[in-house]
PyMOL Python script that loads the backbone (N, CA, C, O; Angstrom):
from pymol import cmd

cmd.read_pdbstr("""\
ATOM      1  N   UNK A   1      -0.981 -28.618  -1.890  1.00  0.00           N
ATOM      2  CA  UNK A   1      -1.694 -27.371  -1.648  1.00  0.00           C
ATOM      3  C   UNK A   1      -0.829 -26.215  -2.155  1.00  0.00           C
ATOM      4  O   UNK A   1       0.304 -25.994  -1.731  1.00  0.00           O
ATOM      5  N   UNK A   2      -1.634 -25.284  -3.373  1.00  0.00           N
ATOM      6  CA  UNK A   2      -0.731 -24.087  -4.000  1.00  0.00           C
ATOM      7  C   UNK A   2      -0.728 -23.003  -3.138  1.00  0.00           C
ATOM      8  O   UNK A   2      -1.758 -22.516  -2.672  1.00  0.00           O
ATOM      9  N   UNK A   3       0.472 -22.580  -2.894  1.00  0.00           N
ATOM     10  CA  UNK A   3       0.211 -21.171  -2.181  1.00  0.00           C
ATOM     11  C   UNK A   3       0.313 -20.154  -3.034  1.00  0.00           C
ATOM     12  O   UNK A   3       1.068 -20.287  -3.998  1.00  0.00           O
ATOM     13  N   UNK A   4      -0.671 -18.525  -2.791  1.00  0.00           N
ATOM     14  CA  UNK A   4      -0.299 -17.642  -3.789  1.00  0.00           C
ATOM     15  C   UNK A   4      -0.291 -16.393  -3.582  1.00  0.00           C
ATOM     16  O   UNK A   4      -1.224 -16.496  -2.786  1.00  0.00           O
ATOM     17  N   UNK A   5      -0.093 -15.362  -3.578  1.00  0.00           N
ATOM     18  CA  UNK A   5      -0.368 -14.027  -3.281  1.00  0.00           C
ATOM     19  C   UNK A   5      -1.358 -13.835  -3.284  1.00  0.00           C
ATOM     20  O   UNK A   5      -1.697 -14.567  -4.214  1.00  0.00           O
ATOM     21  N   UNK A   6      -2.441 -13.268  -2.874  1.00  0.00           N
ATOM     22  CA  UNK A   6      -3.969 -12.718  -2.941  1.00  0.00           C
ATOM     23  C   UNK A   6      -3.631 -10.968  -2.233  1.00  0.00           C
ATOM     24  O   UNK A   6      -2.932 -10.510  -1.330  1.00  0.00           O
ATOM     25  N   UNK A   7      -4.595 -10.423  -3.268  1.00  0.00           N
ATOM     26  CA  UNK A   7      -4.639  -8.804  -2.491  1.00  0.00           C
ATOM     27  C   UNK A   7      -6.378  -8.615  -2.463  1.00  0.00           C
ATOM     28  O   UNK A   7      -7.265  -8.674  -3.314  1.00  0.00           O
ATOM     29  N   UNK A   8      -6.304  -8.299  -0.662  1.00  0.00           N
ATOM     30  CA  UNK A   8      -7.388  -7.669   0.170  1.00  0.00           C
ATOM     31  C   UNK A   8      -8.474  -6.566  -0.964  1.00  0.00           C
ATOM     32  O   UNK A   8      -7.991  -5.925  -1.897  1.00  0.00           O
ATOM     33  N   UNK A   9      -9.602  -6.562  -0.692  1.00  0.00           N
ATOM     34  CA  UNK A   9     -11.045  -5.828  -1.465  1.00  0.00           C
ATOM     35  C   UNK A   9     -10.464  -4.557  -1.085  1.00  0.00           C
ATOM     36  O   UNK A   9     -10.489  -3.829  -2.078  1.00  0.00           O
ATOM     37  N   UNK A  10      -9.916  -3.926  -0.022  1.00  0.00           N
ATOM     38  CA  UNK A  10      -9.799  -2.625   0.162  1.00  0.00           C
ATOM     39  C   UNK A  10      -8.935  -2.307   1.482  1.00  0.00           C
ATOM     40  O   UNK A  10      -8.588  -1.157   1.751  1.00  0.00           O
ATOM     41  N   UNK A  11      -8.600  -3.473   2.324  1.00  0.00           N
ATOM     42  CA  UNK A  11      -7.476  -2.661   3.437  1.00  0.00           C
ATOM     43  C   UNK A  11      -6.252  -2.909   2.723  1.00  0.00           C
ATOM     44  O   UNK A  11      -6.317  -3.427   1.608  1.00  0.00           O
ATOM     45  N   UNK A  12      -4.975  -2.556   3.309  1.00  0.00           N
ATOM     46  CA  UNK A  12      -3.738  -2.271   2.952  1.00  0.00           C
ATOM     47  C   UNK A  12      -3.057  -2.687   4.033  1.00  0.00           C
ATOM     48  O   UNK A  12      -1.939  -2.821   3.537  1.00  0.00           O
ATOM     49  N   UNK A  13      -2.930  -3.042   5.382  1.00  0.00           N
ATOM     50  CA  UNK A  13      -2.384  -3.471   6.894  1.00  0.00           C
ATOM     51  C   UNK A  13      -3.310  -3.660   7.625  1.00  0.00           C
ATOM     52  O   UNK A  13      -4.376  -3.070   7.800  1.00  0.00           O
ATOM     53  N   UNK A  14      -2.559  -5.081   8.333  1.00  0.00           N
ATOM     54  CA  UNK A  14      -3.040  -5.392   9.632  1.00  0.00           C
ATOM     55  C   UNK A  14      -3.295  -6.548   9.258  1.00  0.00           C
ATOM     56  O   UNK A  14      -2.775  -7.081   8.277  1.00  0.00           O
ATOM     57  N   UNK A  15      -4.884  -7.528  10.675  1.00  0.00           N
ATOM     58  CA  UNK A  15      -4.234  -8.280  10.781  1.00  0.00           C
ATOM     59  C   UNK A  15      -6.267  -8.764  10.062  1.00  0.00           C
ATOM     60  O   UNK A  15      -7.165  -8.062  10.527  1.00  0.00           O
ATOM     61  N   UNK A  16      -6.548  -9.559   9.341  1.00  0.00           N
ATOM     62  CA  UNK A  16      -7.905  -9.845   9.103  1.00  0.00           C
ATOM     63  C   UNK A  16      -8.243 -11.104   9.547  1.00  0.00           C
ATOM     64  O   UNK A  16      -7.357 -11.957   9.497  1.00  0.00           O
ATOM     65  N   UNK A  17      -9.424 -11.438  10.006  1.00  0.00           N
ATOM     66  CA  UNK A  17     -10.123 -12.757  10.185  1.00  0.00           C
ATOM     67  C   UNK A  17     -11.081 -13.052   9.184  1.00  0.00           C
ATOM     68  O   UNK A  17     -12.120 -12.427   8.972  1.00  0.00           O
ATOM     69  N   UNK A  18     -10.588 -14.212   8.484  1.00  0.00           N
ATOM     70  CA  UNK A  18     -11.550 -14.531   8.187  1.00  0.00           C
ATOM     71  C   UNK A  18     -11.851 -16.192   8.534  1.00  0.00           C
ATOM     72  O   UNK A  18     -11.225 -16.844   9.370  1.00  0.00           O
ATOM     73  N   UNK A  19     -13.080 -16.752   7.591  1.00  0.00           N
ATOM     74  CA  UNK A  19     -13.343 -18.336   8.831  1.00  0.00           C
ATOM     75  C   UNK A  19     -12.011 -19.245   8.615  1.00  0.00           C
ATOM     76  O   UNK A  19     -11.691 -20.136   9.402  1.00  0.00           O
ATOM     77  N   UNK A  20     -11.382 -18.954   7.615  1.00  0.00           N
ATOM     78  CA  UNK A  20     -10.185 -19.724   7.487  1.00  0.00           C
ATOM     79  C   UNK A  20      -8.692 -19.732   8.378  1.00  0.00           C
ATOM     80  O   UNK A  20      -7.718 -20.481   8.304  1.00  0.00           O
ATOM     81  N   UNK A  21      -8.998 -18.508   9.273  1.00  0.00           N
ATOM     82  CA  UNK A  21      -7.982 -18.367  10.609  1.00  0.00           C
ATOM     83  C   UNK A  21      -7.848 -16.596   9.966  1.00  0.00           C
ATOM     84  O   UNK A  21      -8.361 -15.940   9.059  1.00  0.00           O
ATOM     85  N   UNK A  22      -6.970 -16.401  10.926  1.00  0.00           N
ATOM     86  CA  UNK A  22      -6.466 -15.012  10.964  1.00  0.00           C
ATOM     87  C   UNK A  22      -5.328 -14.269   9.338  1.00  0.00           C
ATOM     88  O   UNK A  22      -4.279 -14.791   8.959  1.00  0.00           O
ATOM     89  N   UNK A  23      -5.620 -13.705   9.056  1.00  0.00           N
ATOM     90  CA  UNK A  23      -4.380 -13.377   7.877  1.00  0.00           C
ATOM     91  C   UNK A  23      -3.451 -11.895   7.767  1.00  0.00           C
ATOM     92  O   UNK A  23      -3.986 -10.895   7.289  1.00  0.00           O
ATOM     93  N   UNK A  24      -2.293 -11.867   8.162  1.00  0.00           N
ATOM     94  CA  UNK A  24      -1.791 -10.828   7.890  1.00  0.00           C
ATOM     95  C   UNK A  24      -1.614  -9.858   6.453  1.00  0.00           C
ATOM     96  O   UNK A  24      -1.199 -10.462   5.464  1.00  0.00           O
ATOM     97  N   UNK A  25      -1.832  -8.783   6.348  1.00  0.00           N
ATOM     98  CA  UNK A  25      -1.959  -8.178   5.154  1.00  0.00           C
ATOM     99  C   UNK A  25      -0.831  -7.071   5.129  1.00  0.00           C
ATOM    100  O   UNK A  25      -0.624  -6.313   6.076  1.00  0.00           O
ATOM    101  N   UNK A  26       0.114  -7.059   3.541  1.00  0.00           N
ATOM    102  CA  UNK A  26       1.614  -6.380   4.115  1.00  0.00           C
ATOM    103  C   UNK A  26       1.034  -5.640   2.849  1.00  0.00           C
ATOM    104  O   UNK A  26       0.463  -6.410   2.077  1.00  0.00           O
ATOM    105  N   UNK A  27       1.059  -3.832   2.323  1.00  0.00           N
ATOM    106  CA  UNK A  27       0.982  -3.725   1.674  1.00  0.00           C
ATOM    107  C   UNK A  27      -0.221  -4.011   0.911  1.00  0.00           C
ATOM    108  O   UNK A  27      -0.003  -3.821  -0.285  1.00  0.00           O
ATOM    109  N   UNK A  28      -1.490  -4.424   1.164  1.00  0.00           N
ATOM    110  CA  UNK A  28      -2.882  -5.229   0.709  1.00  0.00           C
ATOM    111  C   UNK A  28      -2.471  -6.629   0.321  1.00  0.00           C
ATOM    112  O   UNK A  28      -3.282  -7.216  -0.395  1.00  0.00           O
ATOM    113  N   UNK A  29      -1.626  -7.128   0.575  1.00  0.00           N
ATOM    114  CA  UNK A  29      -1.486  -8.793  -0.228  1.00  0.00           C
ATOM    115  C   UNK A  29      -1.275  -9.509   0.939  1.00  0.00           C
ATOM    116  O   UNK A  29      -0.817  -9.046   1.983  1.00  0.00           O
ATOM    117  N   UNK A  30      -1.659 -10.775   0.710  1.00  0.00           N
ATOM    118  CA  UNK A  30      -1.326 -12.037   1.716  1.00  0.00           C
ATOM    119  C   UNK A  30      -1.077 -13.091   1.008  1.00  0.00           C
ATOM    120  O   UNK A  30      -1.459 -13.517  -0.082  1.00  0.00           O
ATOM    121  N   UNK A  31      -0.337 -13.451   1.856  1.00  0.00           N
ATOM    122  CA  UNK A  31       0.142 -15.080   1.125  1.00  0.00           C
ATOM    123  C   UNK A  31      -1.015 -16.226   1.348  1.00  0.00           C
ATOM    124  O   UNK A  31      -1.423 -16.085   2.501  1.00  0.00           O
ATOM    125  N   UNK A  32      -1.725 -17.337   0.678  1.00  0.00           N
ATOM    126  CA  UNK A  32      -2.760 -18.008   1.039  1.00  0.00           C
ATOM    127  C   UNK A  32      -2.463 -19.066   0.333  1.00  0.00           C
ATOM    128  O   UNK A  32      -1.729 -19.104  -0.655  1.00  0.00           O
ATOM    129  N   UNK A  33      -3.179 -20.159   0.966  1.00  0.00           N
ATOM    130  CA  UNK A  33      -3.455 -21.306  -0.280  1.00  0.00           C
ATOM    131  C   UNK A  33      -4.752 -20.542  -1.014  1.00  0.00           C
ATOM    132  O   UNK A  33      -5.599 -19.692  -0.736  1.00  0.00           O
ATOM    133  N   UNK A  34      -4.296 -21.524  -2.297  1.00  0.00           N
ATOM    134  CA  UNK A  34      -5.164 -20.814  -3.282  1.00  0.00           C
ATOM    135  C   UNK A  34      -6.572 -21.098  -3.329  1.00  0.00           C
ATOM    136  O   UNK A  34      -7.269 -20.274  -3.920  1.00  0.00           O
ATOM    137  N   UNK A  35      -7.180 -22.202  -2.772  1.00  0.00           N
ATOM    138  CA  UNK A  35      -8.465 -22.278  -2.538  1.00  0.00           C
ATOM    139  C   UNK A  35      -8.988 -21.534  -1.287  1.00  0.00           C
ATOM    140  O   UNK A  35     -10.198 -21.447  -1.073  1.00  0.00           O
ATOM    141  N   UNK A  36      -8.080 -21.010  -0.482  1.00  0.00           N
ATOM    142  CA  UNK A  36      -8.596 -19.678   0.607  1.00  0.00           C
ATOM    143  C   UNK A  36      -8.634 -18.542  -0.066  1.00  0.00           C
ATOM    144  O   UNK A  36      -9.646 -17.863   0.109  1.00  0.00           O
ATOM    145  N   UNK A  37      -7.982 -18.215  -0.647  1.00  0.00           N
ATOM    146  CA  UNK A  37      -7.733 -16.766  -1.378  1.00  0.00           C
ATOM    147  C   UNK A  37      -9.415 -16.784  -2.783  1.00  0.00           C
ATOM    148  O   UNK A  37     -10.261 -15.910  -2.969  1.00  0.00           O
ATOM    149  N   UNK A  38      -9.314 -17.614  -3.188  1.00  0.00           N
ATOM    150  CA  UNK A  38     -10.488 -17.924  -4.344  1.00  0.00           C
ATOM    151  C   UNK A  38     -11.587 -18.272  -3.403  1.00  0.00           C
ATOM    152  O   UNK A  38     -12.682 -17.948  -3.862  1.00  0.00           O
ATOM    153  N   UNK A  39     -11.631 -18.778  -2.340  1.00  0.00           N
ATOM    154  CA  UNK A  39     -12.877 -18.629  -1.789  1.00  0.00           C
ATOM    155  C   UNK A  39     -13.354 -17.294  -0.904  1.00  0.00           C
ATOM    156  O   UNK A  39     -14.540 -17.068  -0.666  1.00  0.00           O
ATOM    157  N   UNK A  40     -12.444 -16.587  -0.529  1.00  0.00           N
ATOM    158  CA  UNK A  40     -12.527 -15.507  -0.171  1.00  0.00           C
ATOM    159  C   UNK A  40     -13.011 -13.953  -1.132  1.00  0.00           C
ATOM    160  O   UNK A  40     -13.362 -12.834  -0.759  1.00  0.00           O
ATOM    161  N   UNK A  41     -12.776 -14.693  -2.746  1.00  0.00           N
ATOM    162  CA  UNK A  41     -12.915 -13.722  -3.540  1.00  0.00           C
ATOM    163  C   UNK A  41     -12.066 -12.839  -3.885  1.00  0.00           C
ATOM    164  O   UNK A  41     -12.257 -12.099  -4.850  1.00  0.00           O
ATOM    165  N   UNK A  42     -10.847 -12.790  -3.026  1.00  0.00           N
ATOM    166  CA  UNK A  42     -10.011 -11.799  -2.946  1.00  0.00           C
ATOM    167  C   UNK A  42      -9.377 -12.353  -4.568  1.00  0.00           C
ATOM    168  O   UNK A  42      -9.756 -13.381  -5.129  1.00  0.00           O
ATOM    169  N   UNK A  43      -8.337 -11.381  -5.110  1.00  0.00           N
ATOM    170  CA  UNK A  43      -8.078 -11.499  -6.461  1.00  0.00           C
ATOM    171  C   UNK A  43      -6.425 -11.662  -6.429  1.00  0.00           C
ATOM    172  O   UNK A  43      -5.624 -11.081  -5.697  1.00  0.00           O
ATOM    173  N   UNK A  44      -6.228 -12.461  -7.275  1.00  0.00           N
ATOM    174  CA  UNK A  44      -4.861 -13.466  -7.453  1.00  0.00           C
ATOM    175  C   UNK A  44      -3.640 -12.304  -7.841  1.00  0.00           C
ATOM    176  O   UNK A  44      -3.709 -11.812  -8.968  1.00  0.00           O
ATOM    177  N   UNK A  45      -2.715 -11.934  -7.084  1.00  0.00           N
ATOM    178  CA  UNK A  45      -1.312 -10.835  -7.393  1.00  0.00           C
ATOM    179  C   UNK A  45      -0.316 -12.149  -8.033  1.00  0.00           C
ATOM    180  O   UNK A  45      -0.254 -13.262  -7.510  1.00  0.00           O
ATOM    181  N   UNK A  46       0.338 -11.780  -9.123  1.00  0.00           N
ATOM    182  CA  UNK A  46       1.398 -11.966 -10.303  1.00  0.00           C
ATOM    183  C   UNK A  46       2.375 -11.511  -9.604  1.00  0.00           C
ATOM    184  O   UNK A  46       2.101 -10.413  -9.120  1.00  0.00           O
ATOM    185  N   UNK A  47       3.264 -11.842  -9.382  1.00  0.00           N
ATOM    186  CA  UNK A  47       4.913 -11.009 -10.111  1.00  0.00           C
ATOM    187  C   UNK A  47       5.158  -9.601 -10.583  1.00  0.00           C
ATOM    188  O   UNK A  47       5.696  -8.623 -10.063  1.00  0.00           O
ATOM    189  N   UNK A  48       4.524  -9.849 -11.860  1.00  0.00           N
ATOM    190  CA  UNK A  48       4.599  -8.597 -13.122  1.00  0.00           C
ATOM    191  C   UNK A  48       3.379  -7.805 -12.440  1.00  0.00           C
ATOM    192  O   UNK A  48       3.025  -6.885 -13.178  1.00  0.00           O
ATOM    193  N   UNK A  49       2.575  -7.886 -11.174  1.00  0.00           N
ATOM    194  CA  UNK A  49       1.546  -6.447 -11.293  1.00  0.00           C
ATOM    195  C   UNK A  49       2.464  -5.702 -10.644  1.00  0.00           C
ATOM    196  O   UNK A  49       3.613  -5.982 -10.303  1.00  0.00           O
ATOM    197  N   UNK A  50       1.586  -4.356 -10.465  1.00  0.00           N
ATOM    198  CA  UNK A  50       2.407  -3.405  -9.815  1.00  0.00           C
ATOM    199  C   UNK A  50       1.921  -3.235  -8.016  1.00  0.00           C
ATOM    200  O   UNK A  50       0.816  -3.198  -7.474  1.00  0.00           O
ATOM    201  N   UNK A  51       3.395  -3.158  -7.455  1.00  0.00           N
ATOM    202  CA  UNK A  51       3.030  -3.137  -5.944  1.00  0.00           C
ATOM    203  C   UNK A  51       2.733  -1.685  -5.804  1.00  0.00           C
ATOM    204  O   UNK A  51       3.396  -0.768  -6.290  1.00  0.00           O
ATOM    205  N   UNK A  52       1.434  -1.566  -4.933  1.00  0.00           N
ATOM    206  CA  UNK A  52       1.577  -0.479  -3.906  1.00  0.00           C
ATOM    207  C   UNK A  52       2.025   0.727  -3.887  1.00  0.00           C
ATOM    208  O   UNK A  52       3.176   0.300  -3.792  1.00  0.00           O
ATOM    209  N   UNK A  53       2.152   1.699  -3.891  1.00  0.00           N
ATOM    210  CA  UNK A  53       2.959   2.744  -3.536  1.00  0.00           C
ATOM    211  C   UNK A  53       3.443   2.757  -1.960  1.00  0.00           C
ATOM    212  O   UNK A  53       2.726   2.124  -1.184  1.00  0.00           O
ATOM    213  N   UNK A  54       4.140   3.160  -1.638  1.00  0.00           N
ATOM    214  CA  UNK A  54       4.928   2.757   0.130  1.00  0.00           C
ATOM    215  C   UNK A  54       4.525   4.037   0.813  1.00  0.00           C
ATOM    216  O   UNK A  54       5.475   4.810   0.690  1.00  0.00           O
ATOM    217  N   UNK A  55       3.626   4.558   1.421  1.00  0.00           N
ATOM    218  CA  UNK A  55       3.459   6.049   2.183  1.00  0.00           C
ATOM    219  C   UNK A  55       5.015   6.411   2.431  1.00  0.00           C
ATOM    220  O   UNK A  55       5.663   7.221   1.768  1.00  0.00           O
ATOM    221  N   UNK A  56       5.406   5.765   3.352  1.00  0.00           N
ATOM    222  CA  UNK A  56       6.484   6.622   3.959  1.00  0.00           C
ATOM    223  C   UNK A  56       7.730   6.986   2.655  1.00  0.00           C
ATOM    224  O   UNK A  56       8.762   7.657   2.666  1.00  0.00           O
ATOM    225  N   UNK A  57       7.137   6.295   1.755  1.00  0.00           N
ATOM    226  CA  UNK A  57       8.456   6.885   0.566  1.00  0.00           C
ATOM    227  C   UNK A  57       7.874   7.915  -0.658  1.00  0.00           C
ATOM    228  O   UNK A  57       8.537   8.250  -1.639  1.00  0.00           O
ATOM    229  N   UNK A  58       6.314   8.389  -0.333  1.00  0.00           N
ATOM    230  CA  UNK A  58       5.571   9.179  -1.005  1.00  0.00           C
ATOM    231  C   UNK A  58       5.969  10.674  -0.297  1.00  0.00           C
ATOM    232  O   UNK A  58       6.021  11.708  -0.964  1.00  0.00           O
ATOM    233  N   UNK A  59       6.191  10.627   0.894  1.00  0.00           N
ATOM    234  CA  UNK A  59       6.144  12.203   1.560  1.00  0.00           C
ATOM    235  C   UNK A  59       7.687  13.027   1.372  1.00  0.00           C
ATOM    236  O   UNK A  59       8.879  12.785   1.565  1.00  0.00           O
ATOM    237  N   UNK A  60       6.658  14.363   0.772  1.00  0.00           N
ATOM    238  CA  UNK A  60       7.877  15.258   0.607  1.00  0.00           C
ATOM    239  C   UNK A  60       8.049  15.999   1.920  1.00  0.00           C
ATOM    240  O   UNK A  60       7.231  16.213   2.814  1.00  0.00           O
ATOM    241  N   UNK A  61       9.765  16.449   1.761  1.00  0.00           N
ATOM    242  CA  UNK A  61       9.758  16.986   2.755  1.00  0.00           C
ATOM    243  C   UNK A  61      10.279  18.699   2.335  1.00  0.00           C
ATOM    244  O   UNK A  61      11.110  18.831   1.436  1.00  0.00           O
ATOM    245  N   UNK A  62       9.958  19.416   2.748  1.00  0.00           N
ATOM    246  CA  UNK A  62      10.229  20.602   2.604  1.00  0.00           C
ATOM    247  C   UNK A  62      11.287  21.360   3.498  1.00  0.00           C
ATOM    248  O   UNK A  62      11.274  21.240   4.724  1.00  0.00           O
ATOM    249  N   UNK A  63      12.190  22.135   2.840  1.00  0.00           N
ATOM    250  CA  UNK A  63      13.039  22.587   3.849  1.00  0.00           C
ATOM    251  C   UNK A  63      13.057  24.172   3.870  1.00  0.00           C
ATOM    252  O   UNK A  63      12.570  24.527   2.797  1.00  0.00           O
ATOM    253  N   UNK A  64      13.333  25.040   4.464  1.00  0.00           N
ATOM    254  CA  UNK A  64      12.558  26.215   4.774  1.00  0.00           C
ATOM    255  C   UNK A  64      14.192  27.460   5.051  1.00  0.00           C
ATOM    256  O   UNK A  64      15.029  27.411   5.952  1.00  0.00           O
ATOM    257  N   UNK A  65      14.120  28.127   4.243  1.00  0.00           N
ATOM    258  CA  UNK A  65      15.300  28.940   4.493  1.00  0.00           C
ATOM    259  C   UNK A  65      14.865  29.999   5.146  1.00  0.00           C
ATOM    260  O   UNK A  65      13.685  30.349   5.121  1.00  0.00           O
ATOM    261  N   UNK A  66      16.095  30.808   6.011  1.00  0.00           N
ATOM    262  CA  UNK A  66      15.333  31.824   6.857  1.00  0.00           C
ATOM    263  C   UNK A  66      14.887  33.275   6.137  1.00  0.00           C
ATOM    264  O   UNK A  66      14.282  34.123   6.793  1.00  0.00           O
ATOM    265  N   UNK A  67      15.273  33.498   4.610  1.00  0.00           N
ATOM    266  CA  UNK A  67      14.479  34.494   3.928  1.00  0.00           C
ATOM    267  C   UNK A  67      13.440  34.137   3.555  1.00  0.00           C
ATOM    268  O   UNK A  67      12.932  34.869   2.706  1.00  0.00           O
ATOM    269  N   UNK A  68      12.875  33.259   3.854  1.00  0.00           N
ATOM    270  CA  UNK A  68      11.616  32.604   2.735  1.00  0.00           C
ATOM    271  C   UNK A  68      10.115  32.287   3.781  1.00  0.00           C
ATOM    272  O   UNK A  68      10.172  32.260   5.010  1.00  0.00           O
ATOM    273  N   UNK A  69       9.187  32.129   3.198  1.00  0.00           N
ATOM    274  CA  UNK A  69       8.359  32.189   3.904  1.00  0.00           C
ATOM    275  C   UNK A  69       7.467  30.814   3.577  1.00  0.00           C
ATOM    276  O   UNK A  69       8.131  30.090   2.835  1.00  0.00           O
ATOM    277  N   UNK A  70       5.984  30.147   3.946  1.00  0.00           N
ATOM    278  CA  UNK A  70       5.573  29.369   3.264  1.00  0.00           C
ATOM    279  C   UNK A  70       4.965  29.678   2.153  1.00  0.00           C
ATOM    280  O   UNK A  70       4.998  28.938   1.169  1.00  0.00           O
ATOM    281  N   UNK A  71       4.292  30.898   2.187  1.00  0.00           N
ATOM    282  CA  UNK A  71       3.415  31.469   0.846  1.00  0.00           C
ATOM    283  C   UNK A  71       4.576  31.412  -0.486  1.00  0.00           C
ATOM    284  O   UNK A  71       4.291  31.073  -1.635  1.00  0.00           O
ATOM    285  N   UNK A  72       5.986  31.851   0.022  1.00  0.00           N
ATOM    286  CA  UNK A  72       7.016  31.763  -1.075  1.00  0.00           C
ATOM    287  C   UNK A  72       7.301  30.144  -1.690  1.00  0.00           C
ATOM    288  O   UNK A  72       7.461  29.918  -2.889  1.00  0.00           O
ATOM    289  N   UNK A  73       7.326  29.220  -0.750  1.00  0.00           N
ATOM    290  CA  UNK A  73       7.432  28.136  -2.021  1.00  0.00           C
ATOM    291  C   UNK A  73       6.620  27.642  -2.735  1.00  0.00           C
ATOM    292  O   UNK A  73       6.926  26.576  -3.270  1.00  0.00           O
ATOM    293  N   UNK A  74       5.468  28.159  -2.967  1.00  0.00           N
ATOM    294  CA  UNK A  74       4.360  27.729  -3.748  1.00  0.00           C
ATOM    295  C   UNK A  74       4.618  28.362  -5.341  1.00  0.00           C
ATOM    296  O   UNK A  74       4.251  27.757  -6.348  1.00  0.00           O
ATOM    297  N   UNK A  75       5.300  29.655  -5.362  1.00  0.00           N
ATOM    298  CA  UNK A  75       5.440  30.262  -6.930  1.00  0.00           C
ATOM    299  C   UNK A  75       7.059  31.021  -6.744  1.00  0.00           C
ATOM    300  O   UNK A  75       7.479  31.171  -5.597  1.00  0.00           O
ATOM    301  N   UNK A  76       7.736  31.383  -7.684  1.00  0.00           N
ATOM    302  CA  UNK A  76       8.647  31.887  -7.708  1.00  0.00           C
ATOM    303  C   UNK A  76       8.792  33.426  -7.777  1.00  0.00           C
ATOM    304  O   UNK A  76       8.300  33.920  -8.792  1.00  0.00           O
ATOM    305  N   UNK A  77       9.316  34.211  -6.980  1.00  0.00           N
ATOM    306  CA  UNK A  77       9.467  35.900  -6.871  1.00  0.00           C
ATOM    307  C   UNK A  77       9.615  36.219  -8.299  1.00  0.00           C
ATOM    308  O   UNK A  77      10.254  35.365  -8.914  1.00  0.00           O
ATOM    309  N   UNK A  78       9.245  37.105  -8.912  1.00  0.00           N
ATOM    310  CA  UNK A  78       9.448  37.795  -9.889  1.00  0.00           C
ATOM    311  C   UNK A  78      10.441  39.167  -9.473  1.00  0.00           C
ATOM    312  O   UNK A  78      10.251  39.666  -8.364  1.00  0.00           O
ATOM    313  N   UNK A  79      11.284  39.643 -10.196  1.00  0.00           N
ATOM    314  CA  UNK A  79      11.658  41.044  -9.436  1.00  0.00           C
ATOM    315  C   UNK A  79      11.688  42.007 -10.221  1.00  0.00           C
ATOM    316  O   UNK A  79      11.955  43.134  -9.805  1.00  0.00           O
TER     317      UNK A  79
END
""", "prot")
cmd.dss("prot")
cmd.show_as("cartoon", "prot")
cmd.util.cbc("prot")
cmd.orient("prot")
């Protein structure tokens, strides 16, 4: 029995049922045998595709000096 990566139609976490038992989803992918994953429809992840983007490593953080305001970091003062 092959096992293979499969990535979910559209969630990204948690935990899914389907009739084949329960499946955790890290990122939209799960690990499956490959006749669960192909009967499910879900579509076969490679190696070489590209993972995910990670939320918590997408957010900027802004830091705020006490001359400055929020309207100010959007464009730069001219003087």
């Amino acid at each position: 029995m092959a096992v293979a990566l499969f990535r979910h139609p559209h969630l990204i976490r948690g935990v899914v049922h389907t009739p084949f038992g329960a499946v955790m989803l890290d990122r939209g992918v799960a690990e499956l045998p490959q006749h669960v994953g192909e009967s499910l429809g879900w579509v076969m992840v490679s190696d070489e595709d590209e993972p995910l983007p990670r939320l918590s490593g997408s957010r900027v953080s802004v830091a705020h000096n006490s001359d400055t305001s929020a309207s100010d970091t959007t464009a730069p003062k001219s003087q």
